[in-house]
Every structure is written in structure tokens, then in C-alpha cells.
N, C-alpha and C positions, 0 to 999 in steps of 0.2 A: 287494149281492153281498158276503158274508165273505169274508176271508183266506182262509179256509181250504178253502173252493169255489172262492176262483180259483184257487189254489197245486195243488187237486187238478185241479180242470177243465185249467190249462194245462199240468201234467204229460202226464195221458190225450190230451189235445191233440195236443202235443209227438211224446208216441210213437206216435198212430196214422200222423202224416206220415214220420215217419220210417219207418216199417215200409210206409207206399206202401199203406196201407187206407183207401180212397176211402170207401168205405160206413161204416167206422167211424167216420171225420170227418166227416161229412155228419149219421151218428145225433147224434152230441157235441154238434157245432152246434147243431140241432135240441134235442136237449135242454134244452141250458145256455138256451137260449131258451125252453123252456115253464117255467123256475124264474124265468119274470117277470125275465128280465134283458134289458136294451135291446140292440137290435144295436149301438149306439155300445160300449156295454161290450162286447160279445163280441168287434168289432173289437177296440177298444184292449188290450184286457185278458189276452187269449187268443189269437186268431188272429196278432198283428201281436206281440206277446210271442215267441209258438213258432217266428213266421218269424226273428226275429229270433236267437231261438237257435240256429235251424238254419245261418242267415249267419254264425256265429260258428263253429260246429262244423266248417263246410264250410273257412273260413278256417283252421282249424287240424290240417286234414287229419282230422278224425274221422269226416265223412263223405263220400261220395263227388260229385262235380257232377250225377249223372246221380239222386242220391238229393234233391238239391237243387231238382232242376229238377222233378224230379217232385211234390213234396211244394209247389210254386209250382203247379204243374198242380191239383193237388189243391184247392188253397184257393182259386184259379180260379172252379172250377169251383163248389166251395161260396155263392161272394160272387154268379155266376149262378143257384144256384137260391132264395134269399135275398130276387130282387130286389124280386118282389112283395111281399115284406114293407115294403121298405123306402120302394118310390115313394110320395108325397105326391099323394094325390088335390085340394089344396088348390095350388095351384099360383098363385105369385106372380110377376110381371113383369119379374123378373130372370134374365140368364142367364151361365153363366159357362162356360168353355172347361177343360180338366181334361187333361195333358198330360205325359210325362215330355219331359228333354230329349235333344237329340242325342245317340246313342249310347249310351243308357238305356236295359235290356229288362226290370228292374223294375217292371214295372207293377201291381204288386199295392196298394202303397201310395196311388198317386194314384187307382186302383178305388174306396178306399176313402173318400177325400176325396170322390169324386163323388157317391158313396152319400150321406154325409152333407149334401151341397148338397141330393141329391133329396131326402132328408127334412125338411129346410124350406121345399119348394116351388118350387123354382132349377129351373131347365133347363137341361141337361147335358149340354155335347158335347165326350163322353167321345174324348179321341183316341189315349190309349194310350203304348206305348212310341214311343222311336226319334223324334222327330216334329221335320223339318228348322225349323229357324229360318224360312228365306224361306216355306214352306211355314205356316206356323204364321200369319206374319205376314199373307199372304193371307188363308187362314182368319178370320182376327180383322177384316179388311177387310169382309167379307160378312157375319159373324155379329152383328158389334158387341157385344161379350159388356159384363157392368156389372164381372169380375172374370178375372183370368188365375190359373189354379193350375197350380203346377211341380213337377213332381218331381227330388229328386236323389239317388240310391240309392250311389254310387259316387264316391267324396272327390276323387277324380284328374278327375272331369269338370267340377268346380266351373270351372272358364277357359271350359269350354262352356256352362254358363250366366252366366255372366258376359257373354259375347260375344251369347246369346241377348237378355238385360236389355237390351243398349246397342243390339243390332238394332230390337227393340222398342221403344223409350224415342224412338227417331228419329223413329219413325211416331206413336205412342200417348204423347206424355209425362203424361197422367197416369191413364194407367189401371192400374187395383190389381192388382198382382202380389202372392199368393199363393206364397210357398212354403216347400217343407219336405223331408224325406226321410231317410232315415238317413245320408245322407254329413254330417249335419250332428248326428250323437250326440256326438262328443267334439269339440268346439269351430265353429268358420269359421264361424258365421253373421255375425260382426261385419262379414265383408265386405260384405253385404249393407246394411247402412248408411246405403254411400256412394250409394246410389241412391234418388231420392224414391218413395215408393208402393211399395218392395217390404215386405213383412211376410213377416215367417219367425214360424211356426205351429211349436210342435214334437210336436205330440199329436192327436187328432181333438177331445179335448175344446174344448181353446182353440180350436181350427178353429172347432167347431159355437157356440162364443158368439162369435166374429168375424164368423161367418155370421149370427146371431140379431140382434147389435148395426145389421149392416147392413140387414135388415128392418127395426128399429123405428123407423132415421132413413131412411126413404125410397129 
């Protein structure tokens, strides 16, 4: 993928979400995908780019939350018609759990992190925004996942995944936490750290060779 295809691609991107044209981001996608470019690139590159701008825009009053929210609808909806592309018919014996935390309704990011598990052959139980601690920890009771992924979208929730980790860590101390999100663009992953097994991922790429590296050692 050139410069100068992404730089265009995530312009045209950019402005069909904002303009709220379903059909025209759907064509985009679709396209930038028959130019032989991997759904990892169109995630990272493009779609997760343009939301990204839009979270800034919105932050700055340039666009509206109801223009925001829709243009999250939109890419939704895209990352669901997508899927078939993406699941791995090749399916390996690990499975791992894919989740934002309390009070998180970002869910586009961690959508994206699941995608990329299912295309190395992981089983993925996708749980979405919003998803309680005690609730979660249940979950992980019954499922036994080999990895836990977090979303953090929002800087001010970082105490609620903190409080998540240490719920966690009681029950599970050494199962691999996964995590990442945009609350974590301009600094705070260090706090992360002080926790054994948590790994902060900050991109899909290093995601998908953290996932790849886990495959080849069993």
C-alpha cells in the first residue's frame, strides 16, 4: 500500500463518515480491498485512522456527537459485512475473550482486535462494550480462554481497568491480559507494568505478531 493511496483512501474515508454515506463507505472498503490490500491494513490504516479523526474533531467541537455516533454505526456495520472475509477456516485450539471495560461503549476497536484473533484461527468470544468486572470474571470461569483482550477508549476509565486487572489477577493470576485502546495514545501504559501478564499492544500490527508468536510456541 503507497503513501499516497493511503493518504487518499483515508481522506475519501474520512469524509464519506462524516457526511453519514453508508453506501459510500461500504463501496471504499470494498474497494481499497480488491487493490490487494489486507483487511489488517484497511483496519489499521484507514478505518481506525478516520475514527480516530473523527474522536478528535468531535473533541474539539467540529463535529457534532450524533455525527460521531453515526459514523461509529457506520463502520459497525462495515467490520459486519467484512466478516466472512476475515474468519479463518483453519481453526487452532486456542481461544480468547475480547471485551471493553466497565463503562466503555467504544467498541469498535476491540471488534477489530477480535477480527484479527479470528484470522489466525483463535475462537472469539466477542463481548463488546460496557462489560461488568464480576460478570466478565464469571465468563472467563466457564470459557477458560488461553488470553484476555481489553479495551480502553476513554483516559479517565484507566482506575476501572485497573480495579478490573486486580479483580482478575485474584482469580486468574497468570492468565495473559491483552490490552490496548486509544486512552492509551499519549502516554499511561507504564502503569500497566506493575502487573504480571498484562501486555499493552498499541496497533493491530504488533497485536497480530503477539498473536502469531503465540501460535508458534504452543
Amino acid at each position: 500500500m503507497t503513501d499516497n493511496f493511503v493518504r487518499n483512501s483515508h481522506k475519501e474515508f474520512l469524509n464519506s463518515l462524516i457526511s453519514g454515506n453508508r453506501l459510500t463507505s461500504s463501496k471504499l472498503a470494498n474497494n481499497i480491498l480488491n487493490q490487494r490490500v489486507s483487511i489488517k491494513e484497511l483496519y489499521e490504516n484507514i478505518i481506525k485512522k478516520a475514527l480516530y479523526d473523527i474522536g478528535v474533531l468531535w473533541e474539539f467541537n467540529k463535529i457534532s456527537v450524533a455525527t460521531e455516533h453515526l459514523a461509529s454505526a457506520i463502520v459497525e456495520a462495515i467490520l459486519n459485512e467484512l466478516y466472512l472475509k476475515v474468519i479463518s477456516e483453519e481453526k487452532i485450539n486456542k481461544t480468547v475473550i475480547t471485551a471493553c471495560v466497565e463503562n466503555e461503549f467504544h467498541q469498535i476497536g476491540i471488534k477489530m482486535v477480535s477480527d484479527v484473533f479470528e484470522m489466525n484461527g483463535w475462537n472469539v468470544h466477542f463481548l463488546g462494550a460496557n462489560t461488568p468486572a464480576k460478570e466478565l470474571i464469571d465468563f472467563i470461569k466457564i470459557t477458560k480462554p488461553d488470553v484476555l483482550a481489553l479495551s480502553l477508549s476513554i483516559y479517565f476509565n484507566l482506575p476501572v481497568l485497573e480495579n478490573m486487572i486486580q479483580m482478575i489477577r485474584k482469580e486468574f493470576p497468570v492468565l495473559p491480559i491483552l490490552v490496548g485502546g486509544q486512552a492509551f495514545r499519549h502516554g499511561s501504559q507504564n502503569v500497566l507494568l506493575k502487573y504480571d501478564n498484562v501486555i499493552y499492544k498499541s496497533d493491530l500490527n504488533s497485536t497480530d505478531l503477539f498473536i502469531k508468536t503465540l501460535n508458534q510456541n504452543g
